[in-house]
N, C-alpha and C positions, 0 to 999 in steps of 0.2 A: 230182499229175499226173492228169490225166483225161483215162482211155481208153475210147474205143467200140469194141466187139467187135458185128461185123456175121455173125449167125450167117446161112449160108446152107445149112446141112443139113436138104436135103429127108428125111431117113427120118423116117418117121411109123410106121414097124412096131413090133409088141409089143417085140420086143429093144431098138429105140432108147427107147422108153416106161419100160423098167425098168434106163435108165443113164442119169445124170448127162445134160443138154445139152451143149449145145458151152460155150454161155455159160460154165455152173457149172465146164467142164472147164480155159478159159481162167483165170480169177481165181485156180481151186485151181492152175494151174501158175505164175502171177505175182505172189499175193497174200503169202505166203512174203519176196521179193525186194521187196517193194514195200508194206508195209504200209498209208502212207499214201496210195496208187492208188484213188484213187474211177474205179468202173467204171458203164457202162452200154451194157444190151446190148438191140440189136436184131434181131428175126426177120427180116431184109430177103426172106429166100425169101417171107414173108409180107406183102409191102409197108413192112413197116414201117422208116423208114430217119431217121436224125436231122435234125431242121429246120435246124439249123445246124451240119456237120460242122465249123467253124470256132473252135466252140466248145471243142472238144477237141484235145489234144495228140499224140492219133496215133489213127489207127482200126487196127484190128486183122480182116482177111476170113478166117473158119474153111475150114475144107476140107469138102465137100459130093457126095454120090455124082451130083450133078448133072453136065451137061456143063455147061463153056463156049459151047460150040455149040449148048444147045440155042435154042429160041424164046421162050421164057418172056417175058414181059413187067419180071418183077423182074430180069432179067440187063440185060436193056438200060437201067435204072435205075442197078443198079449200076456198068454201065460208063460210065454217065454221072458216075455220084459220083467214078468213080477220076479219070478226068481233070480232074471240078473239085477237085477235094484236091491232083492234083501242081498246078494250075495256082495255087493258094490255097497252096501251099506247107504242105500238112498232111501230116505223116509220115504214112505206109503201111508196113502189115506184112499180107504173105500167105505162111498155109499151106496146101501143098495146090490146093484147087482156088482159094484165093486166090490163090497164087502164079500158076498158069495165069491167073486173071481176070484180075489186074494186066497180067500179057506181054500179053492179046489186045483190052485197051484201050487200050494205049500203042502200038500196033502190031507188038506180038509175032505170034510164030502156037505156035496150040498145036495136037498130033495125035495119033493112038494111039501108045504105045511096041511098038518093033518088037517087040521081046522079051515082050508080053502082059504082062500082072497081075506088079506089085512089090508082094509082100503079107510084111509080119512086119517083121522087126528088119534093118536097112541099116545096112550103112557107107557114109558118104561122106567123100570126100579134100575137104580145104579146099583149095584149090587159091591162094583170094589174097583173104586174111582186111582187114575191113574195119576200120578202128580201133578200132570198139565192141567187135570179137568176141578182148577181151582172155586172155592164156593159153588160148589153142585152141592143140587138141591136131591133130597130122597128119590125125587121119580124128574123125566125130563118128558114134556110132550111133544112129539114129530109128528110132521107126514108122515104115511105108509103105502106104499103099492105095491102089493108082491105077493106071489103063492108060492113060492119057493124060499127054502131058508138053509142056514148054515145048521147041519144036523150032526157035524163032527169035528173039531176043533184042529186043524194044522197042529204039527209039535211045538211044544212052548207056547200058545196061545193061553192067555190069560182071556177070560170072561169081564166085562166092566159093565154092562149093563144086559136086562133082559124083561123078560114080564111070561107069564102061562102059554102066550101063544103063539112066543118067539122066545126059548130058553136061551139062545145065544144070537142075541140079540146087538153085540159090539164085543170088540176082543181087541186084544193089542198085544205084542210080539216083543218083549224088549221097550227100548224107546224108539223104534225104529217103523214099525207098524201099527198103525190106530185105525180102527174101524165101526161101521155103526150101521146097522139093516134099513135104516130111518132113511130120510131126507131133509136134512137141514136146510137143504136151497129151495124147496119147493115153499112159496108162498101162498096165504087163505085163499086168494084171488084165483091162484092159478088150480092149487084145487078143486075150487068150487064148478070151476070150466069144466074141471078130468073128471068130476063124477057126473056133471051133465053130459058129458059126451061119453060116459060110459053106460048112460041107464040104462040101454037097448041091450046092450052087449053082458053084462055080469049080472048073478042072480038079484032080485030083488030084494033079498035080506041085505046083503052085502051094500047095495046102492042105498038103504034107508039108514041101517049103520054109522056107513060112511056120511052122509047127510047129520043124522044126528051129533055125529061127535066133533063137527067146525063148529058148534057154539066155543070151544076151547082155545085157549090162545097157545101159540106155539112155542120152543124155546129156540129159536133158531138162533138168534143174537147171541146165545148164551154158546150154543154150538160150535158157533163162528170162533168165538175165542176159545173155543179148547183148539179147535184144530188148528188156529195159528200158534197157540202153547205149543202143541207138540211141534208143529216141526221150528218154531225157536230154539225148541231143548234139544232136538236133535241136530243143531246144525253143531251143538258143538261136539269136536272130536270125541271129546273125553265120553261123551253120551252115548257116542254110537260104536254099538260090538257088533261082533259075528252072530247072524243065526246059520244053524246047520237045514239045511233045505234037504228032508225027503222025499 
């Protein structure tokens, strides 16, 4: 199976320099589950975006301290790609600010979460598990880094998980699109680094929070194999329909 992972994290600071990319962070969470998964990744924040996303089996949009909303030149690229992929019938998977990208090229909306900064270890309630995301458990616990969220569903967007202070929390499209606000690739370690190098910078509640809640163990393992379920179910024809793109 061959997957493109479309890194769109803008940090370029010393702390992002002296940790793993998104790329390296994606394979080490799916290469485990997929051994024979030929990867390749591109820096799309940096222009760079596959010649032929058709060529692959599913793309994969990282999460990015970037807005959705901002101007950028590569956002409007990428939301050009998302629409030719659902229109191509090429699986999609977004975390994070993927997950937002995906909602606000399909005609979602995305906007600040009322409640400020979801930072550290989350539960979310599955609410209406998709048939990939086999033996889930009532609630899944992820990373979280975000103040913005998906606050209106694309058309045909199904709900699959959520919790109080992120209602749409993951959605899926058909079998064609799976999404998740979380972070499956981010590990305790690499956490624990982002809330020390955040404590100057985010309010205090927020950094004690997020402190608090890594006693929890993550479900990232568990994650990894939904998202290589889905795009196994979608490689086959019969799987993959038309969505109509507003």
């Amino acid at each position: 199976m061959r997957l493109a992972i479309l890194m769109s994290n803008t940090d370029e600071s010393a702390f992002a320099q002296s940790h793993p990319k998104d790329g390296e962070k994606w394979q080490t969470l799916l290469r485990p589950h997929c051994p024979a998964c030929d990867f390749s990744v591109y820096s799309v924040k940096d222009g760079e975006f596959p010649v032929d996303a058709s060529a692959y089996d599913g793309l994969i949009i990282t999460g990015s301290p970037a807005s959705v909303h901002d101007v950028d030149p590569w956002l409007d690229r990428l939301f050009t790609l998302i629409r030719s992929a659902v229109a191509q019938n090429i699986p999609l998977f977004g975390a994070c600010f993927g997950h937002q990208a995906i909602a606000l090229a399909l005609g979602g909306r995305v906007a600040d979460n009322p409640g400020g900064w979801v930072f550290g270890v989350t539960q979310t309630q599955i609410s209406a598990p998709a048939p990939w995301m086999a033996d889930h458990a009532a609630t899944v616990a992820l990373h979280a880094a975000h103040i913005e969220q998906v606050t209106r569903l694309p058309k045909g967007a199904q709900i699959t998980m959520g919790n109080n202070e992120c209602p749409f929390g993951g959605f899926i499209i058909a079998n064609q699109v799976f999404t998740t606000q979380y972070h499956p690739e981010i590990t305790a370690p690499f956490m624990t680094a982002l809330i020390d190098a955040f404590e100057d910078q985010k309010p205090r509640d927020v950094i004690q929070r997020a402190r608090a809640s890594m006693v929890q163990t993550t479900d990232n393992a568990v994650f990894a194999q939904w998202i290589l379920a889905f795009f196994r179910q979608a490689q086959s024809s019969a799987a993959r329909r038309s969505i109509t793109v507003t």
